[in-house]
C-alpha positions in Angstrom: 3.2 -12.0 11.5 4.2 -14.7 9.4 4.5 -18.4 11.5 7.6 -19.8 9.8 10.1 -16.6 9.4 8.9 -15.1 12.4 8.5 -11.6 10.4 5.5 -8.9 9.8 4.2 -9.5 5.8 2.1 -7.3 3.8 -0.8 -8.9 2.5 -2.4 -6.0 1.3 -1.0 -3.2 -0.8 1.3 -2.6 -3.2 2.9 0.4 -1.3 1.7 3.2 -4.1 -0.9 5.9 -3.3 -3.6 5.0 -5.0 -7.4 3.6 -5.0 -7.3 0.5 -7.6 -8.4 -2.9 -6.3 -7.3 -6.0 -6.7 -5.7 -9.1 -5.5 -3.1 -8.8 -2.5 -0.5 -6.8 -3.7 -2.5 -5.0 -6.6 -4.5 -3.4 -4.7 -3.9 0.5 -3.6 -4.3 2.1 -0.6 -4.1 6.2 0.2 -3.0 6.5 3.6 -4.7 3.0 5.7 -5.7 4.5 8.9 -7.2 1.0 11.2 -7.7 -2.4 10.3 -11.1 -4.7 11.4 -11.4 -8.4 10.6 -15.1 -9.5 10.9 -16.6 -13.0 9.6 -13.8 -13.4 7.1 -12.9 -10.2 6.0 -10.1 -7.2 6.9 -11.9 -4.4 6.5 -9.3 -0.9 6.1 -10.3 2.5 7.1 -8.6 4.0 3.8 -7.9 7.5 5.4 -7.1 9.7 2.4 -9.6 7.9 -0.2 -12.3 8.4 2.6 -13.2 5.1 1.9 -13.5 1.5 3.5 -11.9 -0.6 1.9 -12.8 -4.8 2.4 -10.7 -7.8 1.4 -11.9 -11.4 1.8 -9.7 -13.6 3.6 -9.5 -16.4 1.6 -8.6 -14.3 -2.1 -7.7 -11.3 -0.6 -9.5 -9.3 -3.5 -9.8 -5.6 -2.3 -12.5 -3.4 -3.3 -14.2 -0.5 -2.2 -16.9 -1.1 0.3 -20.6 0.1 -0.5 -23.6 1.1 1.0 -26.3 1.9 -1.0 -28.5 5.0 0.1 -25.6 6.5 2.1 -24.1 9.5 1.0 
C-alpha cells in the first residue's frame, strides 16, 4: 500500500511468466504463491519456478535463493 495515493503498488515483477532477476520491475516471477519479509528482505515462494525467490529491501534486486548441499 503506497502512503500518499492510498493504492496497492507492485514492487516486484514485471507481470510476464518468467524466471530472470533483476531490479523491481525486471524481475520475473511464475506464479508467486506467499510472501515473507525477514531482516530486510521479501522473500517469494515462486510456485511454478519451484523456487524462492529473495529481494533486498533497500535495491530490490531479485534473484534466486540458494542453498548449497540441498537438492
Amino acid at each position: 500500500m503506497h502512503p500518499h495515493i492510498r493504492e496497492a503498488v507492485s514492487l516486484l515483477g514485471s507481470g510476464r511468466p518468467g524466471s530472470a532477476g533483476g531490479v523491481g520491475s525486471e524481475a520475473e516471477f511464475r506464479e508467486p504463491g506467499g510472501i515473507s519479509v525477514v531482516a530486510g528482505h521479501i522473500y517469494v515462494a515462486d510456485t511454478n519456478n519451484h523456487a524462492i525467490r529473495v529481494a533486498a529491501l533497500g535495491t530490490l534486486e531479485v534473484s534466486t535463493l540458494e542453498i548449497k548441499g540441498l537438492k
